[in-house]
C-alpha positions in Angstrom: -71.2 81.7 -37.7 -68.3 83.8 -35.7 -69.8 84.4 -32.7 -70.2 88.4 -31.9 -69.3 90.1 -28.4 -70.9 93.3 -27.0 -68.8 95.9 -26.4 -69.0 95.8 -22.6 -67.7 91.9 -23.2 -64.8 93.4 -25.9 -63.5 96.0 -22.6 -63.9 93.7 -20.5 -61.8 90.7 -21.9 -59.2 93.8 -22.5 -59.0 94.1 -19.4 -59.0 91.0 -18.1 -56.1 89.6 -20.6 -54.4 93.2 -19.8 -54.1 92.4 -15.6 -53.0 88.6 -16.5 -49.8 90.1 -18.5 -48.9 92.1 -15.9 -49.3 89.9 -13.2 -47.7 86.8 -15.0 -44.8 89.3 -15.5 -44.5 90.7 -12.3 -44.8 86.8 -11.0 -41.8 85.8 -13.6 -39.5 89.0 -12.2 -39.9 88.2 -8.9 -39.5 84.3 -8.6 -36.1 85.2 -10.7 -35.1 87.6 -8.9 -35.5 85.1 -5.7 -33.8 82.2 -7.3 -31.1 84.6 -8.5 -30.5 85.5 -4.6 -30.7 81.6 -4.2 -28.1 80.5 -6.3 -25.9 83.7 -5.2 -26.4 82.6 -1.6 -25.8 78.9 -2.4 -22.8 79.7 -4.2 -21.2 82.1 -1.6 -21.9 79.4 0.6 -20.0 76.1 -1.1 -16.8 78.6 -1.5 -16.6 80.0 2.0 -17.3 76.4 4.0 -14.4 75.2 1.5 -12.0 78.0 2.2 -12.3 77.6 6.2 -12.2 73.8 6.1 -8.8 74.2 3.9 -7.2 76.8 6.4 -8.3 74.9 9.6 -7.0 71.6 8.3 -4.1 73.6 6.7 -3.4 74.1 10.5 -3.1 70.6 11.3 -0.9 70.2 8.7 1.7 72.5 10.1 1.4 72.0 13.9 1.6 68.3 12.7 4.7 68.7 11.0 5.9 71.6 13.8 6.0 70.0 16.8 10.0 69.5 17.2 12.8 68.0 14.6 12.2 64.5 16.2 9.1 64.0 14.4 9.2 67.0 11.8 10.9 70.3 12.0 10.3 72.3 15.2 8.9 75.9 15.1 7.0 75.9 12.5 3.5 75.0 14.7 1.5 78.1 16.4 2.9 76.8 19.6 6.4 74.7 19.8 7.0 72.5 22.7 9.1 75.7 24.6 5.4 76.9 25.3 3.4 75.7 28.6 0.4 75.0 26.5 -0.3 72.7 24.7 1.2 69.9 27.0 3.1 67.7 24.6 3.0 64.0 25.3 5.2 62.2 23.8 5.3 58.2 23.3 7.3 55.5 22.1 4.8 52.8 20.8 7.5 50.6 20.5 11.1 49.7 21.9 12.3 51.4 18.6 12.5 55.3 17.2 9.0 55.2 15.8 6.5 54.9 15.6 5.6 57.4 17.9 2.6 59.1 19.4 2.5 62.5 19.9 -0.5 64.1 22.2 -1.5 68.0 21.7 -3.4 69.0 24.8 -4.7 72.3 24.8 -6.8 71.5 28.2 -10.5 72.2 28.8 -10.2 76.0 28.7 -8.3 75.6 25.9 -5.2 78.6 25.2 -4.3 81.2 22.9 -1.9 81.0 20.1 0.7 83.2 18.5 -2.0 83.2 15.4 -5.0 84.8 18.2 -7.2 81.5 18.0 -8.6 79.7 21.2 -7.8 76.2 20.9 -9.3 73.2 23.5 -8.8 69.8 23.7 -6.6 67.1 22.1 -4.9 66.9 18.9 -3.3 63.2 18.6 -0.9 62.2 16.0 1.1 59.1 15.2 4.1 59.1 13.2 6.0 56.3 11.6 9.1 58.3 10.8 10.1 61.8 10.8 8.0 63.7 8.6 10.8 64.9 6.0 11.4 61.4 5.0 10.1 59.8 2.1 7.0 57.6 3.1 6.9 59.0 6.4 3.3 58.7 7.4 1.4 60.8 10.6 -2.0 60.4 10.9 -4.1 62.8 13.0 -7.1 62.1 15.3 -9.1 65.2 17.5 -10.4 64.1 20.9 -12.7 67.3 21.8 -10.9 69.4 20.1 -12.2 73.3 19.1 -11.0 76.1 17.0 -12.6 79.3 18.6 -15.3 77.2 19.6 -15.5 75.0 16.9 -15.6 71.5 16.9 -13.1 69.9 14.7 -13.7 66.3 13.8 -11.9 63.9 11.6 -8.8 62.1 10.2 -6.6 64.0 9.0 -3.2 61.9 7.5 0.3 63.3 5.9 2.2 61.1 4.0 5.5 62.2 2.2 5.6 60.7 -1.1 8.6 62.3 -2.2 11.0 60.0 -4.6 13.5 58.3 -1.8 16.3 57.9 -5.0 15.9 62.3 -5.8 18.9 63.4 -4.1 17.6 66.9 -4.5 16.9 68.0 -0.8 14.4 71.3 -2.9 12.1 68.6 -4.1 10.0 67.3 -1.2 6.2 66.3 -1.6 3.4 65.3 0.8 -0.2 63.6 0.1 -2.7 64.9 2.3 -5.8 63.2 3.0 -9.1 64.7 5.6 -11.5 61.8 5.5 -15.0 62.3 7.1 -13.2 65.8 8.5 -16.4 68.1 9.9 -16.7 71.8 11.6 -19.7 72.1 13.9 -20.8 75.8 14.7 -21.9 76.5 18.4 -24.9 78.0 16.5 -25.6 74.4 15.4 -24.5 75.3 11.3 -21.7 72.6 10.3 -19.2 71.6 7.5 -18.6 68.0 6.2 -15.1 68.0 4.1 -13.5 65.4 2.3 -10.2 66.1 0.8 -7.6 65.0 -1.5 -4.5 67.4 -1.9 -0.4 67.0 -3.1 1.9 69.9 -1.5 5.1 70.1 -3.2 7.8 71.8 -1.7 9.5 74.5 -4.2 11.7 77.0 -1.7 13.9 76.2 1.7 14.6 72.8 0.9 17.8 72.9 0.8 17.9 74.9 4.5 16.3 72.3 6.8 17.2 74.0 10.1 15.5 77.1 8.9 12.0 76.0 8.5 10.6 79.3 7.8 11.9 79.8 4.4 9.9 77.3 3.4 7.4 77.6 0.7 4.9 75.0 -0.8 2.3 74.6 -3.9 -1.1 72.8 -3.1 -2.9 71.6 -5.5 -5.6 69.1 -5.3 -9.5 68.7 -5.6 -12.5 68.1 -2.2 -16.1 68.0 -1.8 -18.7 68.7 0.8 -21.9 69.8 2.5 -22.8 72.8 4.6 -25.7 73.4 6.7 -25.9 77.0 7.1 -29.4 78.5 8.6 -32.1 76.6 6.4 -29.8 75.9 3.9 -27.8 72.7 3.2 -26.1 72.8 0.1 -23.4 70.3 -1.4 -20.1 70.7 -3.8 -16.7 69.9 -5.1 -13.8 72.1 -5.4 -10.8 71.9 -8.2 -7.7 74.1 -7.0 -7.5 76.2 -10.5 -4.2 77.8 -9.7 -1.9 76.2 -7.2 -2.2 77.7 -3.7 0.8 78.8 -2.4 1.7 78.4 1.5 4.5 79.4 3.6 5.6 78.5 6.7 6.0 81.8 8.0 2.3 83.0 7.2 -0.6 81.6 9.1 -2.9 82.1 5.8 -2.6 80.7 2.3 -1.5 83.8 0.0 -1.8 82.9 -3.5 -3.7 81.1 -5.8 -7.3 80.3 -6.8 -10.1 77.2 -6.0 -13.4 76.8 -8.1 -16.4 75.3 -6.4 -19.3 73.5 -8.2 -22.7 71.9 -7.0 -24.1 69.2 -8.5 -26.2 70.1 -12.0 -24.0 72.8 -12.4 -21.9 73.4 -15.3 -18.2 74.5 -14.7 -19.1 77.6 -17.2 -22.4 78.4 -15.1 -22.6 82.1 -13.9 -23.3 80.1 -10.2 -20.1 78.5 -10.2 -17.8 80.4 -7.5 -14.1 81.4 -8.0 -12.1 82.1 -4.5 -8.8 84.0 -4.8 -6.3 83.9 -2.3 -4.3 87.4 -3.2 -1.3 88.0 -5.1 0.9 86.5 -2.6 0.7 88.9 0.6 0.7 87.3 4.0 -3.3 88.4 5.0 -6.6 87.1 6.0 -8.6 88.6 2.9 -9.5 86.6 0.4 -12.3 87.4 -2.9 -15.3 85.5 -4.1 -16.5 85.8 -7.8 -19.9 84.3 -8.1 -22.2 85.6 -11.5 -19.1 88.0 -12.0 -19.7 89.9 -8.8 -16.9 89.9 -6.1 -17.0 90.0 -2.7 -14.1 90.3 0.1 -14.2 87.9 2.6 -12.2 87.4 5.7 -10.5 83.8 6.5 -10.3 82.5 10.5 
C-alpha cells in the first residue's frame, strides 16, 4: 500500500525541498565564486614573484658583467667604478690575470643608483676570465645585500658558452644559473627562485667598446615558492617568447613567460601569461590570468 500524506505534510515537504535548492545553490555560487578569487589570486601571485626575481637577478647579471673591461665591459652596471659608491675591491687570487675577486660594497646605508633603487651591502663575484670570452665563468655571492630593502640571497653564476672556434664576434652566448636565489620582504613575505636561462647575444657584437648597443634574447625555464600574506603558493615558468634585453634599459622590453602550479594544466584558464611590451624601454608589464589582464609595475 502507497503510503498517503496530509496536505499540511504535502506543503510542508514543498517547502522544505524548495529552501534546500536554494540554499545548496546559493552554497555552490558562493564557494565558486571564492575559489575563483583563489585561483585568480594564486595565479597573479606565481607570475609577479617570477617577474621581480627575473629583473633583480637580471640586475646582477649586468652589474656583474659592468664593472670595468678587465673583467667584462665597463659601463654597462648602474654604477661603474668612476662612482664613489659602491667601493670596488678588486683582487688577484693568484699571481696570474685571473682568477679574480671583485667586491661590490654598497655600505650599511646602502646608496642610490642611476636606475632610483637603494642598494646595501656586498655583492661578491669571482671571475676566471673576462666575461666576453668563451667559458669565462663569474659566480656571484650576496653578503647582506638589499634591493630597496630587500634581502637578496643566493648564487647567482654566468658562464659564456659561446663556440670558442665561431669567429663571428655577433654571436655571443651566456648560461645563467640562480641556485637557492631568495627575496625576503621587510613585511616578512618572501620569494624562493631557482633558475635556468641561455642569453644569446643578437645586436652590438661586433662593437665591443660600445656596450650599450647591445641587445640579447633570454630564453629559458625556473620554478618557485612565494609566501605572500597567508598564502604560499609554488610554480614553474617556461619563457614562451624570448625576452629581449638591452643594455641600455634597466627593464626587460619584450617578450612573454607562462607560469604554472602544480595540478595545473598548461591550457587551464589559471595558468598566467606575463608580457613584457612590444619592445619599449618601461616598467609596465601585463598579466593574463582566466583571460583577464591586469597592468603591473616591475621594481
Amino acid at each position: 500500500m502507497k503510503p498517503r500524506f496530509s496536505p499540511f505534510q504535502l506543503v510542508a515537504f514543498m517547502i522544505f525541498f524548495t529552501l534546500f535548492a536554494a540554499v545548496s545553490c546559493k552554497k555552490e555560487t558562493s564557494l565558486d565564486g571564492s575559489e575563483t578569487e583563489q585561483e585568480i589570486s594564486a595565479s597573479k601571485v606565481t607570475s609577479e614573484s617570477d617577474a621581480q626575481s627575473e629583473i633583480v637577478f637580471n640586475r646582477v647579471f649586468d652589474d656583474a658583467m659592468g664593472v670595468d673591461d678587465t673583467v667584462g665591459m665597463a659601463g654597462i652596471g648602474v654604477f661603474g667604478t668612476a662612482s664613489s659608491c659602491p667601493n670596488v675591491t678588486v683582487i688577484h687570487l693568484t699571481a696570474n690575470q685571473f682568477p679574480i675577486k671583485v667586491i661590490l660594497d654598497f655600505g650599511a646605508n646602502g646608496c642610490v643608483g642611476a636606475d632610483g633603487h637603494l642598494r646595501k651591502g656586498r655583492i661578491i663575484t669571482e671571475y676566471t676570465n673576462r666575461l666576453i670570452n668563451p667559458g669565462a665563468i663569474a659566480t656571484t655571492l650576496f653578503d647582506g645585500f638589499y634591493f630597496d630593502g630587500t634581502k637578496v640571497e643566493g648564487i647567482h653564476k654566468i658562464t659564456n658558452i659561446s663556440n670558442p672556434l665561431n669567429t663571428n664576434p655577433v654571436i655571443r652566448k651566456f648560461e645563467i644559473k640562480v641556485e637557492n636565489g631568495k627575496l625576503s620582504y621587510p613585511s616578512g613575505d618572501y620569494v624562493s627562485w631557482n633558475s635556468t636561462k641561455i642569453i644569446t647575444q643578437f645586436e652590438g657584437g661586433a662593437t665591443i667598446a660600445i656596450p650599450h648597443d647591445d641587445a640579447f634574447k633570454v630564453e629559458g625555464n625556473a620554478y618557485g615558492t612565494a609566501k605572500k600574506g597567508n598564502l604560499l603558493v609554488t610554480w614553474q615558468s617556461t619563457i614562451i617568447e624570448p625576452l629581449i634585453k638591452r643594455f641600455n634599459c634597466r627593464w626587460i622590453v619584450k617578450g612573454a613567460v607562462r607560469t604554472t602550479r602544480p595540478n595545473i594544466a598548461v591550457n587551464s584558464p589559471w595558468v598566467a601569461i606575463l608580457n613584457f611590451g612590444n619592445g619599449n624601454c618601461d616598467n609596465q608589464a601585463v598579466v593574463t590570468i582566466n583571460g583577464v589582464s591586469t597592468q603591473i609595475t616591475l621594481p
